[in-house]
C-alpha positions in Angstrom: 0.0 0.0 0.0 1.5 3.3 -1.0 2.0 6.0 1.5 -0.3 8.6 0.1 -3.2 6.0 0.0 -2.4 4.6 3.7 -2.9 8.4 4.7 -5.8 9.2 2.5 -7.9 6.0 4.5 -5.6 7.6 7.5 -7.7 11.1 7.1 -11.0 8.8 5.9 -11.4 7.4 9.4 -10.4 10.4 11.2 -12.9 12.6 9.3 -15.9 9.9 9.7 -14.8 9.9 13.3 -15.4 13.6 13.9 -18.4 13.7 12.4 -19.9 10.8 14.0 -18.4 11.2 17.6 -17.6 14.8 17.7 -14.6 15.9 19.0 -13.4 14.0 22.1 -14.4 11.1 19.4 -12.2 12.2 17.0 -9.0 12.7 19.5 -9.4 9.4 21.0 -9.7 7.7 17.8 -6.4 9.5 16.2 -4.6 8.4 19.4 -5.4 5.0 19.4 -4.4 5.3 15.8 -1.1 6.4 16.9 -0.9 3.8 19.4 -1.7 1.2 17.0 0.9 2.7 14.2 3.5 2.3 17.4 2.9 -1.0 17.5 3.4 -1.9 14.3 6.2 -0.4 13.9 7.7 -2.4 17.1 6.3 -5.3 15.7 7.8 -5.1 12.4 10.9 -4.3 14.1 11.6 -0.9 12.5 11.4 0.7 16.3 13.7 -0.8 18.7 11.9 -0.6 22.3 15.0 -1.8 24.7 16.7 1.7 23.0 13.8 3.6 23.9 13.7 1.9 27.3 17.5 2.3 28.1 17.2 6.2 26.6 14.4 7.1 29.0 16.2 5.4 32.1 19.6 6.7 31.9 21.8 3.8 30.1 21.8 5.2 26.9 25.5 4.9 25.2 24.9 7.7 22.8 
């Protein structure tokens, strides 16, 4: 799926969202939208969580 078709559905859901839900509708389904992109990415192994982890707790080597 190309990138401008994955954010066309993207903007699809969120405007359906707002206009069913209303606003507080629409922010909680982008962020679970953003929650779920997370996790695909960690999934897919493009986002390494253990550097994330180590970053936010001090051991970072970098």
């Amino acid at each position: 799926m190309s990138p401008a078709l994955t954010g066309a559905l993207a903007g699809l859901i969120l405007a359906v969202s707002a206009l069913i839900f209303g606003f507080w509708g629409f922010i909680l389904v982008a962020l679970f939208m953003a929650i779920g992109a997370v996790v695909g990415r960690v999934v897919s192994g493009q986002i390494d969580i253990r550097n994330i982890v180590n970053a936010f707790t001090g051991r970072s080597t970098s």
